[in-house]
C-alpha positions in Angstrom: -76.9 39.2 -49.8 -79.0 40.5 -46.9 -82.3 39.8 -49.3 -80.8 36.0 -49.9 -80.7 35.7 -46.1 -84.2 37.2 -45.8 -86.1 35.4 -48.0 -84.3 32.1 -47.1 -85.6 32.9 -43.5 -89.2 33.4 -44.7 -89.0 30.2 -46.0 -87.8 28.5 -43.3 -90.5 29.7 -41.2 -93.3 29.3 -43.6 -91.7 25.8 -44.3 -92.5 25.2 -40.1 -95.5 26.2 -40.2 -96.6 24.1 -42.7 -95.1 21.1 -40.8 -96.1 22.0 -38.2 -99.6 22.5 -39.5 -99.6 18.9 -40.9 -98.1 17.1 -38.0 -101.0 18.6 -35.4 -103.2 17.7 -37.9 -102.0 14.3 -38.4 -102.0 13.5 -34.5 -105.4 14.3 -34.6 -106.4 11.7 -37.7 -104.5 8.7 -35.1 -107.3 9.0 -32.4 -108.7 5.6 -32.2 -112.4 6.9 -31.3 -113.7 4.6 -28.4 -117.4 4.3 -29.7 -117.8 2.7 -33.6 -118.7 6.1 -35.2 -122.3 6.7 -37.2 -121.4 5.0 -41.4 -123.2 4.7 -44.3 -121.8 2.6 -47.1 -123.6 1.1 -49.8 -124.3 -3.2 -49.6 -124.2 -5.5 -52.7 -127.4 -4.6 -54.1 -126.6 -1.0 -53.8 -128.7 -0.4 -50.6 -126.9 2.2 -48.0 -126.9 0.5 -44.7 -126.1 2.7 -41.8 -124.6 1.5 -38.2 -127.3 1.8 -36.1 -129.3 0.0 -38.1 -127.1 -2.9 -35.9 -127.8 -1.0 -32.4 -127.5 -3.0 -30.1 -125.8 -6.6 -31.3 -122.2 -7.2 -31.0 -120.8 -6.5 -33.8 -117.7 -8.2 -35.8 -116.8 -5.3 -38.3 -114.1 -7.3 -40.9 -112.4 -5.3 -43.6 -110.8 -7.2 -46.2 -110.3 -7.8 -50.3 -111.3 -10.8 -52.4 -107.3 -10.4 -53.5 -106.2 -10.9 -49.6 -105.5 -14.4 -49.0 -105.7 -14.0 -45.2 -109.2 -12.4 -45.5 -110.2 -15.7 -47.8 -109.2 -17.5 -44.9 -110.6 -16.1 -42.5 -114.2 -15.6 -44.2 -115.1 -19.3 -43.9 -115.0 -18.7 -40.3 -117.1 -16.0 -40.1 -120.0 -17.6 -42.1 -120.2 -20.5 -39.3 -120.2 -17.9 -36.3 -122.8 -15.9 -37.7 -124.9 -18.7 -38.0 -123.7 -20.0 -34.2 -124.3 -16.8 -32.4 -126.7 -14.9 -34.5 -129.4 -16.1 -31.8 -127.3 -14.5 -29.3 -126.6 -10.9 -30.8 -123.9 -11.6 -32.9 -123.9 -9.5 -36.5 -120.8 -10.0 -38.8 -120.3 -6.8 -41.0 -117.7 -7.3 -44.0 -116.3 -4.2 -45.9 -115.1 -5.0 -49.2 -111.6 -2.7 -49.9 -110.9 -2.1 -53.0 -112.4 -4.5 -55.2 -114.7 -4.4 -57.9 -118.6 -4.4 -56.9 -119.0 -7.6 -59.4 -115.9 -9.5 -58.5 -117.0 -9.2 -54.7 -120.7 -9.5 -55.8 -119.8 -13.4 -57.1 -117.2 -14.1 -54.4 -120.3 -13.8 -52.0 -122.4 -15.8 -53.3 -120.0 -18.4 -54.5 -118.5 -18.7 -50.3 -121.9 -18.0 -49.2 -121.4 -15.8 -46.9 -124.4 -15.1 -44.5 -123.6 -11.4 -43.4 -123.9 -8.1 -45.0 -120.8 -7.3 -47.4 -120.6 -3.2 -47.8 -118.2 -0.8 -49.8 -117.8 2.2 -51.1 -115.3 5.3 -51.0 -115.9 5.7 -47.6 -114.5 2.1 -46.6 -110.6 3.0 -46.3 -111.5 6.3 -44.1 -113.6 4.1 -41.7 -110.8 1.9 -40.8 -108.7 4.4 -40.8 -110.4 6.2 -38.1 -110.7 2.8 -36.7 -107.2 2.3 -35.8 -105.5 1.0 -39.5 -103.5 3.7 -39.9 -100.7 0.9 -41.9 -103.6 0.1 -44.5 -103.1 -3.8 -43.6 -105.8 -6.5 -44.6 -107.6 -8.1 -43.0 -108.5 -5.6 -40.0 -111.1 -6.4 -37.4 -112.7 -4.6 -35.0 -115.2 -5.3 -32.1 -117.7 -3.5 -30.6 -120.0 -4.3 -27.4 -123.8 -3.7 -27.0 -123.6 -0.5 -26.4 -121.3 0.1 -29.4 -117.8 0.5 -27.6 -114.6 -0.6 -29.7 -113.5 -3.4 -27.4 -110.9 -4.9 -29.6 -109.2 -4.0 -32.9 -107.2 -6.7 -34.9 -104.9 -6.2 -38.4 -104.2 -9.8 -39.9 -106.4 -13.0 -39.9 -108.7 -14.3 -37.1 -108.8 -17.7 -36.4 -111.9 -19.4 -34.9 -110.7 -19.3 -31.3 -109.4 -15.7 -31.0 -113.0 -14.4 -32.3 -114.6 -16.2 -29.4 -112.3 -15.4 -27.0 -113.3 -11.6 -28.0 -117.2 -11.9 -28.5 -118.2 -14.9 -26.9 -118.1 -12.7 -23.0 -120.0 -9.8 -24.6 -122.1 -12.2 -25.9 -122.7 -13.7 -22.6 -121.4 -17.3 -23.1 -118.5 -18.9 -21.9 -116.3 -21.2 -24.0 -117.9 -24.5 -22.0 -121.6 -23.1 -22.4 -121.2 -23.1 -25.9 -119.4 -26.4 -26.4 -122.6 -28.1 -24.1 -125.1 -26.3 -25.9 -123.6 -27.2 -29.4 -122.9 -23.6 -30.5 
Protein backbone atom coordinates (compact mmCIF):
# COMPACT_ATOMS: atom_id res chain seq x y z
CA UNK A 1 0.00 0.00 0.00
CA UNK A 2 2.83 2.25 0.99
CA UNK A 3 4.42 1.64 -2.79
CA UNK A 4 0.60 2.63 -4.24
CA UNK A 5 0.94 5.82 -2.17
CA UNK A 6 4.50 6.35 -3.40
CA UNK A 7 4.39 6.00 -6.78
CA UNK A 8 1.03 7.94 -6.94
CA UNK A 9 3.09 10.84 -5.29
CA UNK A 10 5.77 10.64 -7.93
CA UNK A 11 3.29 11.13 -10.36
CA UNK A 12 1.69 13.83 -8.94
CA UNK A 13 4.84 15.70 -8.78
CA UNK A 14 6.21 14.80 -12.12
CA UNK A 15 2.59 15.50 -13.42
CA UNK A 16 3.38 19.53 -11.89
CA UNK A 17 6.29 19.79 -13.24
CA UNK A 18 5.28 19.16 -16.48
CA UNK A 19 2.42 21.71 -16.13
CA UNK A 20 4.19 23.71 -14.77
CA UNK A 21 6.85 23.41 -17.38
CA UNK A 22 4.24 24.12 -20.18
CA UNK A 23 2.38 26.91 -18.65
CA UNK A 24 5.85 29.10 -18.11
CA UNK A 25 6.49 28.16 -21.38
CA UNK A 26 3.25 29.10 -22.79
CA UNK A 27 3.39 32.69 -21.04
CA UNK A 28 6.29 33.21 -22.74
CA UNK A 29 4.80 32.33 -26.53
CA UNK A 30 1.85 35.37 -25.60
CA UNK A 31 4.49 38.23 -25.62
CA UNK A 32 3.28 40.48 -28.23
CA UNK A 33 6.99 41.65 -29.35
CA UNK A 34 6.78 45.60 -29.71
CA UNK A 35 9.06 45.74 -32.97
CA UNK A 36 7.71 43.45 -36.22
CA UNK A 37 10.38 40.81 -35.84
CA UNK A 38 13.08 39.87 -38.88
CA UNK A 39 10.70 37.12 -41.63
CA UNK A 40 11.34 35.39 -44.48
CA UNK A 41 8.50 33.78 -46.37
CA UNK A 42 8.34 32.85 -49.84
CA UNK A 43 6.06 35.37 -52.47
CA UNK A 44 3.93 34.00 -55.47
CA UNK A 45 6.65 33.36 -57.74
CA UNK A 46 8.50 31.49 -55.09
CA UNK A 47 10.95 34.41 -54.24
CA UNK A 48 11.78 34.75 -50.23
CA UNK A 49 11.22 38.28 -49.31
CA UNK A 50 12.48 39.22 -45.96
CA UNK A 51 11.21 42.38 -43.67
CA UNK A 52 13.68 44.69 -44.03
CA UNK A 53 13.58 44.59 -47.40
CA UNK A 54 10.39 47.14 -46.35
CA UNK A 55 12.68 49.28 -43.76
CA UNK A 56 11.49 52.06 -43.44
CA UNK A 57 7.72 52.41 -44.98
CA UNK A 58 4.72 51.84 -42.91
CA UNK A 59 3.67 48.91 -43.22
CA UNK A 60 0.04 47.17 -43.36
CA UNK A 61 0.93 43.45 -42.65
CA UNK A 62 -2.75 41.52 -43.48
CA UNK A 63 -3.14 37.79 -42.86
CA UNK A 64 -5.92 36.24 -44.33
CA UNK A 65 -7.34 33.03 -46.68
CA UNK A 66 -8.98 33.12 -50.13
CA UNK A 67 -11.76 30.84 -48.04
CA UNK A 68 -12.22 33.95 -45.44
CA UNK A 69 -15.03 36.00 -46.52
CA UNK A 70 -14.06 38.95 -44.35
CA UNK A 71 -10.51 38.92 -45.78
CA UNK A 72 -12.33 39.00 -49.58
CA UNK A 73 -13.79 41.99 -48.19
CA UNK A 74 -11.42 43.65 -47.00
CA UNK A 75 -8.78 43.09 -49.97
CA UNK A 76 -10.54 45.43 -52.38
CA UNK A 77 -9.66 48.00 -49.95
CA UNK A 78 -6.34 47.43 -49.64
CA UNK A 79 -5.61 47.48 -53.43
CA UNK A 80 -6.91 51.28 -53.54
CA UNK A 81 -4.77 52.36 -50.51
CA UNK A 82 -1.77 50.99 -51.78
CA UNK A 83 -2.17 52.77 -54.80
CA UNK A 84 -3.32 56.17 -52.68
CA UNK A 85 -0.49 56.20 -50.25
CA UNK A 86 2.27 54.20 -51.87
CA UNK A 87 3.86 57.86 -52.70
CA UNK A 88 3.73 58.42 -49.14
CA UNK A 89 5.46 55.20 -47.52
CA UNK A 90 2.68 53.04 -47.37
CA UNK A 91 3.51 49.13 -48.30
CA UNK A 92 0.62 46.54 -47.90
CA UNK A 93 2.00 43.00 -47.14
CA UNK A 94 -0.62 40.10 -47.48
CA UNK A 95 0.17 36.56 -45.96
CA UNK A 96 -1.81 33.87 -47.50
CA UNK A 97 -2.91 31.13 -44.47
CA UNK A 98 -3.52 28.09 -45.44
CA UNK A 99 -4.36 28.02 -48.93
CA UNK A 100 -2.98 26.39 -51.85
CA UNK A 101 -0.07 28.36 -53.67
CA UNK A 102 -2.27 28.10 -57.06
CA UNK A 103 -5.63 28.87 -55.68
CA UNK A 104 -4.03 32.10 -54.11
CA UNK A 105 -1.77 32.45 -57.19
CA UNK A 106 -5.23 33.09 -59.53
CA UNK A 107 -7.16 34.89 -56.72
CA UNK A 108 -4.38 37.60 -57.13
CA UNK A 109 -4.36 38.13 -60.23
CA UNK A 110 -7.99 37.80 -60.81
CA UNK A 111 -8.62 40.95 -57.71
CA UNK A 112 -5.54 42.49 -58.84
CA UNK A 113 -4.11 43.10 -56.03
CA UNK A 114 -1.05 45.58 -56.17
CA UNK A 115 0.95 44.30 -53.05
CA UNK A 116 3.20 41.45 -52.30
CA UNK A 117 1.06 38.19 -51.32
CA UNK A 118 3.62 35.74 -49.18
CA UNK A 119 3.12 32.21 -47.49
CA UNK A 120 4.68 29.53 -46.39
CA UNK A 121 5.03 27.30 -43.06
CA UNK A 122 6.19 30.07 -41.24
CA UNK A 123 2.93 32.26 -41.84
CA UNK A 124 0.77 30.89 -38.78
CA UNK A 125 3.93 31.28 -36.29
CA UNK A 126 4.34 34.96 -37.41
CA UNK A 127 0.97 36.04 -36.38
CA UNK A 128 1.22 34.16 -33.67
CA UNK A 129 4.03 35.92 -32.20
CA UNK A 130 2.14 38.90 -33.48
CA UNK A 131 -0.54 38.82 -31.10
CA UNK A 132 -3.26 36.02 -32.84
CA UNK A 133 -2.97 33.76 -30.35
CA UNK A 134 -7.15 32.64 -31.26
CA UNK A 135 -6.03 31.85 -34.95
CA UNK A 136 -8.89 34.37 -36.28
CA UNK A 137 -8.87 35.63 -39.98
CA UNK A 138 -8.41 38.32 -41.04
CA UNK A 139 -5.59 39.76 -38.54
CA UNK A 140 -3.82 43.01 -39.20
CA UNK A 141 -1.10 44.58 -37.87
CA UNK A 142 0.67 47.99 -38.11
CA UNK A 143 4.00 49.02 -37.89
CA UNK A 144 5.59 52.69 -37.96
CA UNK A 145 8.84 53.82 -39.74
CA UNK A 146 10.93 52.66 -37.56
CA UNK A 147 9.19 49.31 -37.48
CA UNK A 148 7.22 49.50 -34.06
CA UNK A 149 3.79 47.39 -33.84
CA UNK A 150 1.43 50.31 -33.39
CA UNK A 151 -1.78 48.52 -33.81
CA UNK A 152 -2.88 44.91 -34.19
CA UNK A 153 -6.43 44.07 -35.54
CA UNK A 154 -8.34 40.30 -35.82
CA UNK A 155 -11.49 40.71 -38.07
CA UNK A 156 -12.05 42.98 -41.21
CA UNK A 157 -10.80 46.56 -41.85
CA UNK A 158 -12.92 48.86 -43.39
CA UNK A 159 -11.57 51.86 -45.36
CA UNK A 160 -11.82 54.39 -42.55
CA UNK A 161 -10.34 52.40 -39.60
CA UNK A 162 -7.01 51.78 -41.86
CA UNK A 163 -6.67 55.47 -42.22
CA UNK A 164 -7.35 56.35 -39.00
CA UNK A 165 -4.29 53.91 -38.05
CA UNK A 166 -1.74 54.85 -40.92
CA UNK A 167 -2.70 57.93 -42.30
CA UNK A 168 -0.78 59.94 -38.86
CA UNK A 169 2.30 57.74 -39.39
CA UNK A 170 2.02 58.53 -42.73
CA UNK A 171 1.97 62.17 -42.01
CA UNK A 172 -1.48 63.11 -43.47
CA UNK A 173 -4.42 64.12 -41.82
CA UNK A 174 -7.91 62.95 -42.97
CA UNK A 175 -8.70 66.65 -44.60
CA UNK A 176 -5.09 66.77 -46.39
CA UNK A 177 -5.89 63.73 -48.05
CA UNK A 178 -9.52 64.55 -49.05
CA UNK A 179 -7.97 68.16 -50.65
CA UNK A 180 -5.18 66.47 -52.30
CA UNK A 181 -7.44 63.68 -53.80
CA UNK A 182 -5.73 60.73 -51.97
Amino acid sequence: MKLVHFALFVMLIITISIVKHFWHESEEEFEVPTHLPNFSLEDLEGKTRIRSEWAGKVLVVNFWATWCPPCLKEIPVFIKLQEQYAERGLQFVGIAINDRYQVVQRFAKEEGINYPILGGENAIRLAERLGNHQGGLPFTVIVDRQNRLVSQHIGEMNKQEVEEAVLPLLNVSKAKALDSGL
